[in-house]
N, C-alpha and C positions, 0 to 999 in steps of 0.2 A: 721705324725699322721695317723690312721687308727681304723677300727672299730672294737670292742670286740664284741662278743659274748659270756654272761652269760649262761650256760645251764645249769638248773637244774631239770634231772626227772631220772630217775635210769632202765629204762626199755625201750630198744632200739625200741621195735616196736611201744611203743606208740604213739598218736598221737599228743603230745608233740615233739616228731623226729620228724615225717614227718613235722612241724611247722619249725624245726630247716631246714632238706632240705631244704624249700622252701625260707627261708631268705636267705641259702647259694646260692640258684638260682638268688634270685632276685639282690647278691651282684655281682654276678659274671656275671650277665647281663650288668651291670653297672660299671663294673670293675676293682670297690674298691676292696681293699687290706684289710683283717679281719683275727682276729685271735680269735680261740673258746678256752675257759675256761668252760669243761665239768667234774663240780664237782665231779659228781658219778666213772667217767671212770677214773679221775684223783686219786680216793679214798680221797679225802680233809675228816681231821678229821675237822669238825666245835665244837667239843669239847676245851673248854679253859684246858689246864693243870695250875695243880700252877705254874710252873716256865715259861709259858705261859703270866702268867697273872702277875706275877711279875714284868715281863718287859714292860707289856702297857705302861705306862708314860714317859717310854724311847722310847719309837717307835721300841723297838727292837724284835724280834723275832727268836723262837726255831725252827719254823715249816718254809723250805726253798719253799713251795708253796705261804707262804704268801708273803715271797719276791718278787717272780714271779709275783702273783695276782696284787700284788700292783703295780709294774713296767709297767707291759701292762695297769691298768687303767690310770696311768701317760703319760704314750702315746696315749690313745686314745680319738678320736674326738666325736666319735658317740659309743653308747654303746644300746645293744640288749641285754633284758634279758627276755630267753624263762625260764616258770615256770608253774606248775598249783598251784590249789587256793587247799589247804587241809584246812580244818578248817579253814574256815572265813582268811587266812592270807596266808603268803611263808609257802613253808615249814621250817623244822627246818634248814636243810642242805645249803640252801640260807639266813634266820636267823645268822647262826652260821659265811658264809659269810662275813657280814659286820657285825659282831662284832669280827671276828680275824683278816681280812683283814685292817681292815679302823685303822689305826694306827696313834695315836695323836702323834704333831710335823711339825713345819714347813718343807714344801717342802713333807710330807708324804698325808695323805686324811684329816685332819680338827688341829685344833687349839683351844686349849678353850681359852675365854677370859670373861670377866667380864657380856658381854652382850650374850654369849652362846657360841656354836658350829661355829664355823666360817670356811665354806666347804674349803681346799685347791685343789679340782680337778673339777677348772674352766675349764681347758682344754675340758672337756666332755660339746660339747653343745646342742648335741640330744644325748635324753634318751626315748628309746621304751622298756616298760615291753609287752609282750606278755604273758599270762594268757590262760589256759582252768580252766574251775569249772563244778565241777555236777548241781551247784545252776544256775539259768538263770540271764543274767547278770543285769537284773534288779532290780533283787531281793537283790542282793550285795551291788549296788550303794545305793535304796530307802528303802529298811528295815535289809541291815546291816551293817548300818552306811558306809557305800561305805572304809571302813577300808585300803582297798587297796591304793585306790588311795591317802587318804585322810594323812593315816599316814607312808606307804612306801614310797612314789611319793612325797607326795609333803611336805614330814617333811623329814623324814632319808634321801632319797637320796637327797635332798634339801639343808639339812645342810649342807652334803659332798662336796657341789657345782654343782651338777649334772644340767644341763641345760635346757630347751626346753623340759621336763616330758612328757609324754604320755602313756596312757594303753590303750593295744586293747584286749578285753576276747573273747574268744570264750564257751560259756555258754551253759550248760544241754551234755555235754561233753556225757555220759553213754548213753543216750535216743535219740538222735538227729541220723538224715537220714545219707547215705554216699553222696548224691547229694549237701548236706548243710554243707561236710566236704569238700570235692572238691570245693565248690567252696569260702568258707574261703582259703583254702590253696592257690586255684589262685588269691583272692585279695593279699596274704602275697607275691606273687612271682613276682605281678605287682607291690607291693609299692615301693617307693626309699627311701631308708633308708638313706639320706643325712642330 
């Protein structure tokens, strides 16, 4: 078992990366073993094709990233997903994620049954989204419907089985000091991601 890393922003120097360094610091302090799933660099289409979607109910698939995708979240204990906030939500590219990735079928990511979505990746028992937004993060939680946490966190990934949920935002991302980015990025590289 080891730790995934979710990364999804498409422009290396943001500070979305430097969020990603600093969890690869704070893993490698501690000397867990982690493997990064970086969508952009990877090119993942999160586009369904028809003969994509034909196959959902098989659990099978055209596109051999999603096999990959799917295999590392089956191994992993703890899962880190860096992201910013676009329009009140994930982006499309994380979106598209877990609706190509998460494939019904026992032994795959869920099961449907009479009374819903029944997660099968119990195996993940810490789940950390990591967030920046232009909006301040209080503004997200108390006037916009806290969307985040309320329906990625702790519905979707939820269902999937994902464990031990947590969001930490860093908020007003465009406006904010560099004194107030340093020293975000040294809480991210003191944390233990266990």
């Amino acid at each position: 078992m080891h730790t995934l890393i979710i990364y999804c922003h498409p422009y290396q120097n943001s500070f979305n990366h430097a969020i990603l360094d600093a969890v690869q610091q704070s893993l490698n302090q501690s000397n867990l073993k982690y493997q990064i799933i970086d969508l952009y660099a990877d090119d993942f289409s999160p586009v369904y094709s028809t003969e994509e979607l034909k196959l959902y109910h098989s659990g099978q698939t055209t596109d051999l990233l999603v096999e990959k995708y799917l295999k590392l979240l089956k191994m992993a204990h703890t899962v880190i997903i860096i992201s910013p906030v676009w329009w009140n939500s994930v982006p499309g590219m994380l979106k598209g994620f877990i609706d190509k990735v998460m494939k019904e079928g026992k032994n795959l990511s869920h099961i449907v049954t009479k009374l819903g979505v029944q997660g099968e990746l119990k195996n993940i028992k810490k789940c950390y989204l990591i967030t920046t937004s232009t909006s301040p993060t209080f503004y997200i939680r108390f006037f916009n419907a806290n969307g985040i946490k309320k329906i990625f966190l702790n519905q979707t990934l939820k269902q999937l089985g994902f464990q031990g949920r947590s969001w930490i935002n860093f908020g007003m991302i465009s406006t904010t000091s560099i004194e107030r980015r340093k020293k975000f990025l040294k809480s991210i590289r003191l944390k233990k991601f266990e």
